[in-house]
C-alpha positions in Angstrom: 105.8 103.4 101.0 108.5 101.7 98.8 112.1 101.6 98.2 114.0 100.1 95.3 117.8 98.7 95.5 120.1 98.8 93.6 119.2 102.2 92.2 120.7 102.5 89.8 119.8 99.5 88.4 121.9 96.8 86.2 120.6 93.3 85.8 118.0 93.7 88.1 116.5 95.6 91.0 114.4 94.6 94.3 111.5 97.2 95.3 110.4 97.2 99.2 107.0 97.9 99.4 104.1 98.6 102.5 100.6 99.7 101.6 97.7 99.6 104.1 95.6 97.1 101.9 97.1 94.3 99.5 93.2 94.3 98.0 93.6 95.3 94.2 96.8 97.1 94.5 99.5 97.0 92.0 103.2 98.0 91.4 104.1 99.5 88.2 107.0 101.0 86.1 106.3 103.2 83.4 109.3 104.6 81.0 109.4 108.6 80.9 106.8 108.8 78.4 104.2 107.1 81.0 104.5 103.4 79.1 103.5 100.9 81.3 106.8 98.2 81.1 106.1 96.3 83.7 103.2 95.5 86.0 102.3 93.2 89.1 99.4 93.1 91.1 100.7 92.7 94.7 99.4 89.7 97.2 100.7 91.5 100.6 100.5 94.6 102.5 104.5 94.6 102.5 107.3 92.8 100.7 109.7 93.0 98.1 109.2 92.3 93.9 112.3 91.2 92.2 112.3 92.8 88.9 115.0 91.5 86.1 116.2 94.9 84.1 118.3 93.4 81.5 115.4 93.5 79.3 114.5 97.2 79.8 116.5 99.8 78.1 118.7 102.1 79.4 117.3 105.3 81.0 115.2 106.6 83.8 111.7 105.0 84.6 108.9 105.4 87.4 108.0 103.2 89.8 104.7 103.6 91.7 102.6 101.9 94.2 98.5 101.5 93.5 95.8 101.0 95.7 92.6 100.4 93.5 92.4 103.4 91.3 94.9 105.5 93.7 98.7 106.0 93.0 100.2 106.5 96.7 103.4 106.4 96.0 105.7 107.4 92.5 109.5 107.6 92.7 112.5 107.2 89.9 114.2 104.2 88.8 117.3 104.9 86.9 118.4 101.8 84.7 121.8 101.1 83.4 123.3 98.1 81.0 
């Protein structure tokens, strides 16, 4: 489960997260071609990542939420300047 605010995004965006086990899972934005931009391994079944966008281009970008090999979550991100 995750939720990302402000969305859309300029500057910088804060993603709420809650998966059942903080054991190899991961959150990860990928640009609409499926790049990986940005990844984090998480340390906590629930919390919030702090992500600066200034650096990312304008456009629309996935975030998801991964448990080991398993994506349980995948939802869009759009970023402005």
């Amino acid at each position: 489960n995750s939720s990302a605010y402000p969305n859309p995004a300029s500057g910088f965006t804060a993603i709420n997260y809650a998966v059942e086990s903080a054991s190899n899972s991961t959150l990860k934005i990928t640009d609409e071609l499926g790049q990986v931009v940005y990844e984090k391994t998480l340390e906590n079944t629930k919390g919030t990542v702090k992500i600066t966008t200034s650096e990312f281009k304008p456009g629309i970008y996935f975030y998801s939420l991964n448990v080991g090999n398993t994506r349980v979550s995948t939802k869009k991100l759009i970023i402005t300047q």
